[in-house]
C-alpha positions as CSV (number, residue, x, y, z in Angstrom):
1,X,-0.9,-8.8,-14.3
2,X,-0.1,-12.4,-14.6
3,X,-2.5,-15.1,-13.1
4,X,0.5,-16.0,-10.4
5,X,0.1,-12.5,-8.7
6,X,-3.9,-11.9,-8.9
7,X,-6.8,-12.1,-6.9
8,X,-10.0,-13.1,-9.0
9,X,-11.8,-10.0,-6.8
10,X,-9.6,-7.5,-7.9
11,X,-8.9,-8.8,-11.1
12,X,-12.7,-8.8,-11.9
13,X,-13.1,-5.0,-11.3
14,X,-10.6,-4.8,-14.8
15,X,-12.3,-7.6,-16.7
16,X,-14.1,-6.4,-20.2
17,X,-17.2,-7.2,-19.5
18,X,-17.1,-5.7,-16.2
19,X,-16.0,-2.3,-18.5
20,X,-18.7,-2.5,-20.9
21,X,-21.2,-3.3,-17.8
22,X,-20.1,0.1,-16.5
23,X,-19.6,1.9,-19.9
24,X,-24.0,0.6,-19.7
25,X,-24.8,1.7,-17.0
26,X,-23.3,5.2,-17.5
27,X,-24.7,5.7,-21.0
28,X,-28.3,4.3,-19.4
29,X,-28.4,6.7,-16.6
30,X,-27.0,9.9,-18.9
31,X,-30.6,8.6,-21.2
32,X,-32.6,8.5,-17.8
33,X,-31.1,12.0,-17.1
34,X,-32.0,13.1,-20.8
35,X,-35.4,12.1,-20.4
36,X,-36.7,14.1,-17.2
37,X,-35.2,16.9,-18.6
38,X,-37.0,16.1,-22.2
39,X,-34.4,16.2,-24.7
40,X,-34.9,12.3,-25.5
41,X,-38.1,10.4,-25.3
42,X,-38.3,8.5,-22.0
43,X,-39.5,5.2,-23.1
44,X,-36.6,5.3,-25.3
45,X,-34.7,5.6,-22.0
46,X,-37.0,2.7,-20.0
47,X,-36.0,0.0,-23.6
48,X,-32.2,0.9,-23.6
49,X,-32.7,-0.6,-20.0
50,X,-35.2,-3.2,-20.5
51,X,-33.1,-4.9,-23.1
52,X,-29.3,-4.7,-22.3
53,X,-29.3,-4.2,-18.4
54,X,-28.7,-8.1,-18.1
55,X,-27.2,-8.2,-21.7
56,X,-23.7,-9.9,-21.4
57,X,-21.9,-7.8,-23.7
58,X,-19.8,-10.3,-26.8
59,X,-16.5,-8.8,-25.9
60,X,-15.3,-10.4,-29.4
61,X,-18.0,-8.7,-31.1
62,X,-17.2,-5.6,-30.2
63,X,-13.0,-6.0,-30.6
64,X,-14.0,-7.1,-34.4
65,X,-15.7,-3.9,-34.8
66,X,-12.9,-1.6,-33.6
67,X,-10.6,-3.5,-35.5
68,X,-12.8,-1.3,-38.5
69,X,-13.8,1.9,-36.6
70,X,-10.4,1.8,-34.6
71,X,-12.4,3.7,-31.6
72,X,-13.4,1.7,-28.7
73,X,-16.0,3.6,-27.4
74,X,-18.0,3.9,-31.2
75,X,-16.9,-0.1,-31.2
76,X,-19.1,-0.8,-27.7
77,X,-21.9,1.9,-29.2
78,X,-22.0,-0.4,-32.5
79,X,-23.0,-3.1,-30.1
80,X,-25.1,-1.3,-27.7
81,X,-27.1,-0.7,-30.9
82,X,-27.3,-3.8,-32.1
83,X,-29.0,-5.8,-28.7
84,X,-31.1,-2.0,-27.8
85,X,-32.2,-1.1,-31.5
86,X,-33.6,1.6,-33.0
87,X,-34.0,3.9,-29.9
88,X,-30.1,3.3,-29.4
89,X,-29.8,6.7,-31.4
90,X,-31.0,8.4,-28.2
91,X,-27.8,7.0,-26.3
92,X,-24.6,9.0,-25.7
93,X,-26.5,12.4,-26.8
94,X,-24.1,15.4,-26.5
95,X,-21.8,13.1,-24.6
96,X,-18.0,12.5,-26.0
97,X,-15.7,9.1,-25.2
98,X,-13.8,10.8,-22.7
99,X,-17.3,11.2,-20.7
100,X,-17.7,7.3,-20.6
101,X,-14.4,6.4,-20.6
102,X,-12.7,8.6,-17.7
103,X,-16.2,7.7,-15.6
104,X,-15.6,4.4,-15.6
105,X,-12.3,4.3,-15.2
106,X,-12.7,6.4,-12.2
107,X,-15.8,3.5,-10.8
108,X,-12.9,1.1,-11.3
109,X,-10.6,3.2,-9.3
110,X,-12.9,3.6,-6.4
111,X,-14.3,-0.1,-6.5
112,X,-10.4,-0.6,-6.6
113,X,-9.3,1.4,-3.2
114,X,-12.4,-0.5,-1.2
115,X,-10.9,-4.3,-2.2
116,X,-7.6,-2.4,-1.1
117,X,-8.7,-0.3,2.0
118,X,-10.4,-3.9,3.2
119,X,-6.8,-5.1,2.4
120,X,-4.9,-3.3,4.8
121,X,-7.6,-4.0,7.5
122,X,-6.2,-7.5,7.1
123,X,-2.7,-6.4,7.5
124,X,-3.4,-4.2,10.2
125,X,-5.7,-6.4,12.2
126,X,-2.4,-8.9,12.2
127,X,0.2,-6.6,12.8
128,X,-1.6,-6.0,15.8
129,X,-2.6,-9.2,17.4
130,X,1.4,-9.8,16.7
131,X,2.6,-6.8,18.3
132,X,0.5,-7.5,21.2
133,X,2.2,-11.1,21.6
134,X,5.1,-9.5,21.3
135,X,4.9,-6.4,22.9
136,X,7.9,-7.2,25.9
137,X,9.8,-9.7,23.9
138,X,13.0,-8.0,23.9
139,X,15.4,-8.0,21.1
140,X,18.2,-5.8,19.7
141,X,17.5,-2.5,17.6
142,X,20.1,-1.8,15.1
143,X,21.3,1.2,13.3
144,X,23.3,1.4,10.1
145,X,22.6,-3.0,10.6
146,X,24.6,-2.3,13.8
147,X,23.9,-3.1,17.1
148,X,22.7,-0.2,19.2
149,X,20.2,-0.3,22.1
150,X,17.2,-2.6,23.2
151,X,13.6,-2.7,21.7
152,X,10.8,-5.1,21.6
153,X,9.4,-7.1,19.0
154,X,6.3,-5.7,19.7
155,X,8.1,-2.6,18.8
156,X,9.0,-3.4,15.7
157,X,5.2,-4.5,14.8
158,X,3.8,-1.3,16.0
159,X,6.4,0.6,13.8
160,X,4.6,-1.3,10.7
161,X,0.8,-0.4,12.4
162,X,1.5,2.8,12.8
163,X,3.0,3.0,9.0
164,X,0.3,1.0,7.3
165,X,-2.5,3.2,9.7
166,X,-1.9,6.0,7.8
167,X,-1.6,3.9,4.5
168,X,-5.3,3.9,5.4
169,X,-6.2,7.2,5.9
170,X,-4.3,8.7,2.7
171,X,-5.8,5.2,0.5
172,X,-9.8,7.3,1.8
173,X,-8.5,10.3,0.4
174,X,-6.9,8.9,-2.7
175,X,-10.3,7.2,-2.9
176,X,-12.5,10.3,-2.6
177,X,-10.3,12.7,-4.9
178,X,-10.5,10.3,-7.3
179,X,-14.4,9.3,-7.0
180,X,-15.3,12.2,-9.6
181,X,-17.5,11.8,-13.0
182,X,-17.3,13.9,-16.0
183,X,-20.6,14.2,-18.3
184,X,-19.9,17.5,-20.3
185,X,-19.3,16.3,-23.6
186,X,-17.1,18.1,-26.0
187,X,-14.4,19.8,-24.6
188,X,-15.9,20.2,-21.2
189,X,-18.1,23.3,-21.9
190,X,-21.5,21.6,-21.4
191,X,-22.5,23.2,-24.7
192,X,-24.6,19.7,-26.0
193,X,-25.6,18.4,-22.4
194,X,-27.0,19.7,-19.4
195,X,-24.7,19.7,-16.2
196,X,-28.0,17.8,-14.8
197,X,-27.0,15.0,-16.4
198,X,-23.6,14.7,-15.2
199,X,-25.0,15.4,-11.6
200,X,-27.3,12.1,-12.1
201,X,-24.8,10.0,-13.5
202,X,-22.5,11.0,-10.2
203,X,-25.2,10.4,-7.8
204,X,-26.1,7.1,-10.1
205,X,-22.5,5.6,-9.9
206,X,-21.5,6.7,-6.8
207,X,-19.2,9.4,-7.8
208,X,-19.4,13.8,-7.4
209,X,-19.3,15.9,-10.6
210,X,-16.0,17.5,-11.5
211,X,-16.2,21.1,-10.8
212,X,-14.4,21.6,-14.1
213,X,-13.6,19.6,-16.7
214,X,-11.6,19.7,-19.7
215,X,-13.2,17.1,-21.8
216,X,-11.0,14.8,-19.5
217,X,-11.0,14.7,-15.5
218,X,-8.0,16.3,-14.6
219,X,-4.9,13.5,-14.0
220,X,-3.7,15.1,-10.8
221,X,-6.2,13.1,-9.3
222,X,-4.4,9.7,-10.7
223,X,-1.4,10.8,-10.1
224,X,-2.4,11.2,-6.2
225,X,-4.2,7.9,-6.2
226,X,-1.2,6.1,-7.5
227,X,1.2,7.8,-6.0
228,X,-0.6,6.7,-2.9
229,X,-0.7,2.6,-4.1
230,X,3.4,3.4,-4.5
231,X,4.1,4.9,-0.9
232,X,1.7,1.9,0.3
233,X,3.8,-0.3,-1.7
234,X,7.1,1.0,-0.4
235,X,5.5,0.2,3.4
236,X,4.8,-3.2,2.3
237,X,8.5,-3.7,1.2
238,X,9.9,-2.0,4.2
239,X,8.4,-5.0,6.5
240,X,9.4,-7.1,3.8
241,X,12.7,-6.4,4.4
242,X,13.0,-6.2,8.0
243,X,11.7,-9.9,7.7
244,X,14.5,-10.8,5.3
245,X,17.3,-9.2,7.7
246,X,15.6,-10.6,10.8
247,X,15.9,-14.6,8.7
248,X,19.5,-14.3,8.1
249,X,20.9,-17.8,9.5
250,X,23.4,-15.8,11.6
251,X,20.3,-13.7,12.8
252,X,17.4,-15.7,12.8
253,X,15.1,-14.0,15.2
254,X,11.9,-14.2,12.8
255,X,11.5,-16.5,9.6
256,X,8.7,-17.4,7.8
257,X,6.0,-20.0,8.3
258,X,7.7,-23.0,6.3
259,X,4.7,-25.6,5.5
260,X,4.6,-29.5,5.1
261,X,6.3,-30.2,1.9
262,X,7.4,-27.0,1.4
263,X,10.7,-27.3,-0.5
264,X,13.2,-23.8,-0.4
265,X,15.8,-24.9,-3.1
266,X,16.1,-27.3,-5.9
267,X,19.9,-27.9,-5.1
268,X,19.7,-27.6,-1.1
269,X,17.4,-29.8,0.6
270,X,18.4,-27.8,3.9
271,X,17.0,-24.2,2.7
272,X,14.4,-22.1,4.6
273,X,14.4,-19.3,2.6
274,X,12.6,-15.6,2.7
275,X,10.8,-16.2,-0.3
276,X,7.5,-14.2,0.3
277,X,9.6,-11.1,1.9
278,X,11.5,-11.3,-1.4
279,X,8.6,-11.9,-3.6
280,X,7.0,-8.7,-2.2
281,X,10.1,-6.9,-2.6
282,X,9.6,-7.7,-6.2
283,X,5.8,-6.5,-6.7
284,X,6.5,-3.1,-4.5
285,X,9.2,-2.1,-7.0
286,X,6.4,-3.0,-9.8
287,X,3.6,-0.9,-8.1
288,X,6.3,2.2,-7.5
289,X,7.1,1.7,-11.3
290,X,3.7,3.5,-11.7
291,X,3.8,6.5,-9.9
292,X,6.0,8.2,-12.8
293,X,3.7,7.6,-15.8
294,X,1.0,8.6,-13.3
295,X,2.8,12.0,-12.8
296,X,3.5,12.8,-16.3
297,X,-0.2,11.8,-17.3
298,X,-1.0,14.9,-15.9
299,X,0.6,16.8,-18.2
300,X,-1.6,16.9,-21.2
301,X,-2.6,18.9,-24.4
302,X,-4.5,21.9,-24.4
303,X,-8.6,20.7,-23.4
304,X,-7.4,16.9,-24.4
305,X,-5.4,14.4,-25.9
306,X,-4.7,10.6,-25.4
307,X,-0.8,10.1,-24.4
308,X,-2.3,9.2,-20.6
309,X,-5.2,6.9,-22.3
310,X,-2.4,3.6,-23.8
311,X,-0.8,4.4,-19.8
312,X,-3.7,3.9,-18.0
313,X,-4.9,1.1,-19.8
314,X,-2.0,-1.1,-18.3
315,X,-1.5,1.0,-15.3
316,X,-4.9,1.2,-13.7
317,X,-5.5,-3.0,-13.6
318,X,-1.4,-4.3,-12.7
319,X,-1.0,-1.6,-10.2
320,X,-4.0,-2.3,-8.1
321,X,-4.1,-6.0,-8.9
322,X,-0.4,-6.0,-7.8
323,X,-0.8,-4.3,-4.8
324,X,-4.0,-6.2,-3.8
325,X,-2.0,-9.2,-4.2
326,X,0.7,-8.1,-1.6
327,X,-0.9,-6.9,0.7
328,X,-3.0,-10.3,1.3
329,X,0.3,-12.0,1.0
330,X,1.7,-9.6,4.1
331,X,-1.0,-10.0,5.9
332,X,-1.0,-13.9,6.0
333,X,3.2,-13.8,6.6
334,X,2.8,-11.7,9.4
335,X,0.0,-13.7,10.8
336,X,2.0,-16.9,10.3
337,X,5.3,-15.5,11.1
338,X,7.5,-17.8,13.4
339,X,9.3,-15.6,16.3
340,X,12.0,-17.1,18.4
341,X,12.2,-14.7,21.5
342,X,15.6,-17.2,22.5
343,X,17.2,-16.0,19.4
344,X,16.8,-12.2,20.3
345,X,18.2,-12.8,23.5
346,X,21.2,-14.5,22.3
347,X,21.8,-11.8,19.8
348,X,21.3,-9.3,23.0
349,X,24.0,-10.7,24.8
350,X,26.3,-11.1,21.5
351,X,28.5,-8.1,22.7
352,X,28.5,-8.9,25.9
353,X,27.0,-5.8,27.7
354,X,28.1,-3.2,24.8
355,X,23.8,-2.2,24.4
356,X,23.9,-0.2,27.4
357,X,27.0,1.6,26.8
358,X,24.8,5.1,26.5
359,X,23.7,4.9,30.3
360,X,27.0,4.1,31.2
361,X,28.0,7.2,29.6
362,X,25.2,9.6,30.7
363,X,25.8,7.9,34.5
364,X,29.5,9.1,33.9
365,X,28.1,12.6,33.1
366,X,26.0,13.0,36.0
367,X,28.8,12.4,38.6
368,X,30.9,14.9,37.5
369,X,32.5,14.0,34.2
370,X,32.5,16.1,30.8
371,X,30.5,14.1,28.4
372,X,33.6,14.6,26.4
373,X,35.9,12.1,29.1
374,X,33.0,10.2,29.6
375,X,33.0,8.9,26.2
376,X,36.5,8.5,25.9
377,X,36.5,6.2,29.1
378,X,33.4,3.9,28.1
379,X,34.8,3.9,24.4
380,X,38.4,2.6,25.2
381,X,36.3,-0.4,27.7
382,X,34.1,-1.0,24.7
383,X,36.4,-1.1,21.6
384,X,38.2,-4.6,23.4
385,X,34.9,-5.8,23.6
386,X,34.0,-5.6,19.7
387,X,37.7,-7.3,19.1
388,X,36.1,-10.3,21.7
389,X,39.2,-9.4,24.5
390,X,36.9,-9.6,27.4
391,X,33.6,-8.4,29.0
392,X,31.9,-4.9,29.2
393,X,30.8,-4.7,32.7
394,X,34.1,-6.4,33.9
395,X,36.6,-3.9,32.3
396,X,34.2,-1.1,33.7
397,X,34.7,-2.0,37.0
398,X,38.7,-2.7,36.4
399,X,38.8,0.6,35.0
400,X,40.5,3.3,37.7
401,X,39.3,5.9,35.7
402,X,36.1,5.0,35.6
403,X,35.6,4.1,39.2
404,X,36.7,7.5,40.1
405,X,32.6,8.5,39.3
406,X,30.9,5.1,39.3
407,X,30.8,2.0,42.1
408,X,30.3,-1.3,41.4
409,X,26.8,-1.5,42.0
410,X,25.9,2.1,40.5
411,X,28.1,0.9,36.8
412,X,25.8,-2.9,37.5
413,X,22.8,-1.2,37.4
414,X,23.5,0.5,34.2
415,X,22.9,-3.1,32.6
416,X,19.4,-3.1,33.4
417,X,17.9,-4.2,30.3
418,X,14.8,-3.3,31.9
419,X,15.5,0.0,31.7
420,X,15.2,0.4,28.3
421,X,11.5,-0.6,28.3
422,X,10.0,1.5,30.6
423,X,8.0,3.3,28.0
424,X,7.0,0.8,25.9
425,X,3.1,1.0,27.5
426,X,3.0,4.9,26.3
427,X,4.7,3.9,22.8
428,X,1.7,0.9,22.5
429,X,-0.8,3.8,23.7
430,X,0.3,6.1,21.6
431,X,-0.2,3.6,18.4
432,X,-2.8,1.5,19.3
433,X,-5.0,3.4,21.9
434,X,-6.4,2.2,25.2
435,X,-7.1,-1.0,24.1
């Protein structure tokens, strides 16, 4: 990704020498491996340590000589050689490409989902402390962008905890199905290497063996781990959008922090705009862009071909460094977020008394009236309202009808905004525990 939208810790994880460090390490440990069981002289093994394990590979180097071999992995080998030696002919015995370079990218993926799983700690520990403030502010729920019946703020926060909770949970088990190694050379058989190997590499890098390989780890695996960045994503731009709606000017019940000298518009000194909430808009549809080449990587030839390989190669570093980079940015808007509880109020009252219109209804039902009259009755009282000819509770109690079923004090206490917050403790509970 571009410098504007990444982290230097995530970015690292996809740097080349970071690669060729790995692409090391799992050639050295494969040599250790070789060694105990005798198939290559172990102080072969102990100098292909001594001598590049604080080697800083010369990523030029080894781009000059791919430009010749055009293979990467043969490029890195050319190198390996040339700071290890001689013994360097004991390295990558019975091993193929797709052994070091599915391994590593697998490391990268794992090393990946723990910068991101620490991520969303961030954007869950605010969503929290938020919701909390917030947890009997009341404002207006909507449906269809309508007005419809009373919630809290808090509410809305605990929505997004909830969302982003299990974000969590299925980033772990992204992270351990795609945690696997692959050491079994040519075609997967095992036929040049001992399945001993692969199970010390594992253990080495912090990874299981495959059960089964084909001479590539199978891509359902990716495509579950970045399917999972793109439904993560799609949280992120849900909130995002909420945000947006909520810092509408005719709205304005939330907006984002606006700092000293901050500036909204080259044209407009007065502008306050949702520029984050937008901007993470932007890098959600970028990360769900992903999940399709991520499914159709799974389909590949026979025991292995390379159509997933140029994919990957772009896919693996901007989806994760794009995603690592919103979800720092959510965290620190929601932590920052300015809430004006005045606001919601005033949009509560916008329709003067319209939000309770469904206890006025089921009140109707429950002194005698077919739920079909009663919504005829409260619907002909509310339709003036909408059009601004009058007040709710007023034309209730005009209403002959009405008052038929309903006094004044039994339709009055159908506006208890109260009411409608009687469960928000067991909601909170339900989300957030006992604490």
């Amino acid at each position: 990704m571009i410098p504007r939208y990444t982290r230097p810790e995530m970015a690292s994880i996809w740097e080349p020498q970071t690669r060729f460090k790995i692409w090391f390490e799992i050639e050295a440990h494969a040599a250790d491996a070789l060694a105990e069981l005798g198939t290559i002289p172990k102080e072969a093994a102990k100098t292909v340590w001594a001598k590049a394990k604080d080697a800083t590979f010369d990523v030029a180097r080894i781009d000059e000589i791919e430009r010749e071999t055009k293979h990467d992995v043969i490029a890195f080998l050319t190198h390996l050689a040339e700071i290890v030696g001689p013994e360097a002919r004991f390295v990558h015995q019975g091993m193929t490409s797709s052994d070091v370079l599915d391994t590593c990218l697998n490391v990268q993926l794992t090393r990946a989902a723990d910068l991101l799983l620490a991520d969303l700690d961030k954007v869950l520990a605010a969503l929290k402390k938020r919701a909390f403030e917030h947890k009997m502010t009341p404002t207006i729920g909507r449906s269809h962008g309508i007005h419809a019946e009373p919630v809290t703020f808090g509410l809305k926060l605990a929505y997004a905890y909830a969302e982003f909770s299990r974000a969590k949970e299925r980033l772990i088990a992204a992270r351990k199905e795609v945690a696997t190694c692959a050491i079994s050379g040519a075609v997967g058989t095992f036929a040049q290497i001992d399945p001993r190997v692969e199970e010390h590499v594992a253990k080495a890098m912090g990874l299981v063996p495959e059960p089964i390989s084909t001479q590539v780890i199978p891509r359902d695996r990716h495509a579950m781990y970045f399917s999972t960045l793109g439904v993560i994503a799609s949280s992120v731009e849900r909130i995002a959008v909420e945000i947006r709606h909520m810092q509408r000017t005719e709205v304005l019940e939330a907006e984002e922090f606006f700092s000293e000298g901050q500036k909204g518009s080259s044209a407009m000194p007065h502008k306050r705009n949702p520029v984050l909430s937008e901007n993470l808009t932007g890098l959600s549809r970028m990360v769900r862009a992903y999940v399709t080449p991520a499914l159709e990587n799974v389909v590949l030839w026979h025991e292995r071909d390379i159509s997933h390989s140029s994919a990957e190669r772009m896919m693996g570093p901007d989806a994760t460094v794009t995603l690592d980079f919103a979800l720092v940015r959510l965290a620190g808007l929601i932590d920052k977020l300015l809430v004006y509880p005045a606001n919601m109020q005033k949009n509560l009252d916008r329709l003067g008394g319209l939000v309770h219109s469904q206890r006025v209804l089921l009140a109707l039902t429950q002194k005698g009236a077919s739920r079909e009259d009663a919504y005829k009755l409260v619907q002909r009282n509310a339709m003036p309202v909408w059009r601004g000819e009058g007040d709710f509770l007023q034309l209730l109690k005009k209403d002959a009808e009405v008052k038929k079923y309903l006094t004044d004090a039994e339709i009055e206490e159908q506006f208890d905004l109260g009411y409608h917050l009687k469960h928000v403790d067991t909601i909170f509970k339900r989300v957030f525990g006992e604490s």
